[in-house]
Legacy VTK file of the C-alpha trace (Angstrom):
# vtk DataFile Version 3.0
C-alpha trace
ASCII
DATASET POLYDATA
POINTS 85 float
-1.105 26.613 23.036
-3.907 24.985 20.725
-5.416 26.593 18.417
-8.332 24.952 16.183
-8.762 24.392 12.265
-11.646 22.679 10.406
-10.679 19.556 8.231
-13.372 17.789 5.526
-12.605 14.098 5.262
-14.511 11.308 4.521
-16.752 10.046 7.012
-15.649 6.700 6.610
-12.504 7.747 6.926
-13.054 9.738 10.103
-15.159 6.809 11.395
-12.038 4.544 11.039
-9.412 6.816 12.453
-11.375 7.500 15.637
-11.597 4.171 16.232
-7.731 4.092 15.583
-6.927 6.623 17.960
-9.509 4.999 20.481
-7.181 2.054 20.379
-4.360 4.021 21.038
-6.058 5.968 23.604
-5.365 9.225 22.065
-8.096 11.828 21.090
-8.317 11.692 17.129
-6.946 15.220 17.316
-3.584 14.416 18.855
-3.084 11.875 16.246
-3.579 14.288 13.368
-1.180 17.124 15.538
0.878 13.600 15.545
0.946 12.843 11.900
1.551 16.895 11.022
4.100 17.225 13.390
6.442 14.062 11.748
5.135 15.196 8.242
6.867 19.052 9.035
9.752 17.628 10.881
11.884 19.132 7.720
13.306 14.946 7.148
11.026 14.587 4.269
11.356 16.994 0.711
8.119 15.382 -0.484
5.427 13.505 0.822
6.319 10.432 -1.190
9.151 10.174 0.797
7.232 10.176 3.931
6.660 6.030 5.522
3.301 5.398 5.388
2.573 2.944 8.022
0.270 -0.325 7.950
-2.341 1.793 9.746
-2.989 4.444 7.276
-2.775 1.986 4.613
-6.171 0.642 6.997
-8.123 3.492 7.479
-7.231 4.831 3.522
-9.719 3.996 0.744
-7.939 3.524 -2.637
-4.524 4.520 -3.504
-3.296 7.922 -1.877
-3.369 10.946 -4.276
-1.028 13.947 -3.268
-2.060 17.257 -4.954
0.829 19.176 -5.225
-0.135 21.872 -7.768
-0.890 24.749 -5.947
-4.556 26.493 -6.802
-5.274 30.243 -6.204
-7.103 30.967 -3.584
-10.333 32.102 -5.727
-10.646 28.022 -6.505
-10.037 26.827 -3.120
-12.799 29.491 -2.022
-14.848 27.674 -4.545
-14.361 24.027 -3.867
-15.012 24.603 -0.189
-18.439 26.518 -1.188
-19.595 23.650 -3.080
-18.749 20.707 -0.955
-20.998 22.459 1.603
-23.850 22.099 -0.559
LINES 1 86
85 0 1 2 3 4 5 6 7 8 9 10 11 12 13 14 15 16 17 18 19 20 21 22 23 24 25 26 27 28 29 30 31 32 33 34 35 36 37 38 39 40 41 42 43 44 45 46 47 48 49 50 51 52 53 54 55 56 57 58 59 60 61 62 63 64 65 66 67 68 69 70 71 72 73 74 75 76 77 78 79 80 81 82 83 84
C-alpha cells in the first residue's frame, strides 16, 4: 500500500533526478522508494558505507553531507517553519 510524505530538495536537484528517472522510465517516486528501500535493507551500519553510484554523484551539487546528530523535534519544527518563508 502507498502511503505519501513531503520531501524539500533542491530544485535543481529535483529537476535533475526527474530527468534521471525519465530515462529510466520510472516515476521519480519509485526511484526514491528505490534508493530507501536499498538504504534500509539492514547491509549498511552507516550511510558512508552505502555505494554511491555515478548517477547520484550527477544529479548531487557539492560533496554529500550526512547529518547524523539527531535534533529535538522543537528545532526540526523550526527549520521546516522557516524554509517555508
Amino acid at each position: 500500500m502507498d502511503a505519501k510524505i513531503t520531501l524539500s530538495f533542491d530544485k535543481q536537484i529535483i529537476e535533475k533526478a526527474k530527468r534521471y528517472a525519465e530515462t529510466q522510465n520510472i516515476s521519480l517516486s519509485r526511484l526514491m522508494e528505490h534508493l530507501l528501500d536499498k538504504i534500509t535493507s539492514n547491509q549498511y551500519q552507516s550511510l558512508e558505507d552505502f555505494p554511491v553510484s555515478d548517477w547520484v554523484n550527477s544529479v548531487a551539487e557539492g560533496n554529500a553531507e550526512y547529518k547524523t546528530t539527531p535534533k529535538k523535534r522543537s528545532a526540526l519544527k523550526n527549520e521546516y517553519k522557516n524554509r517555508k518563508k
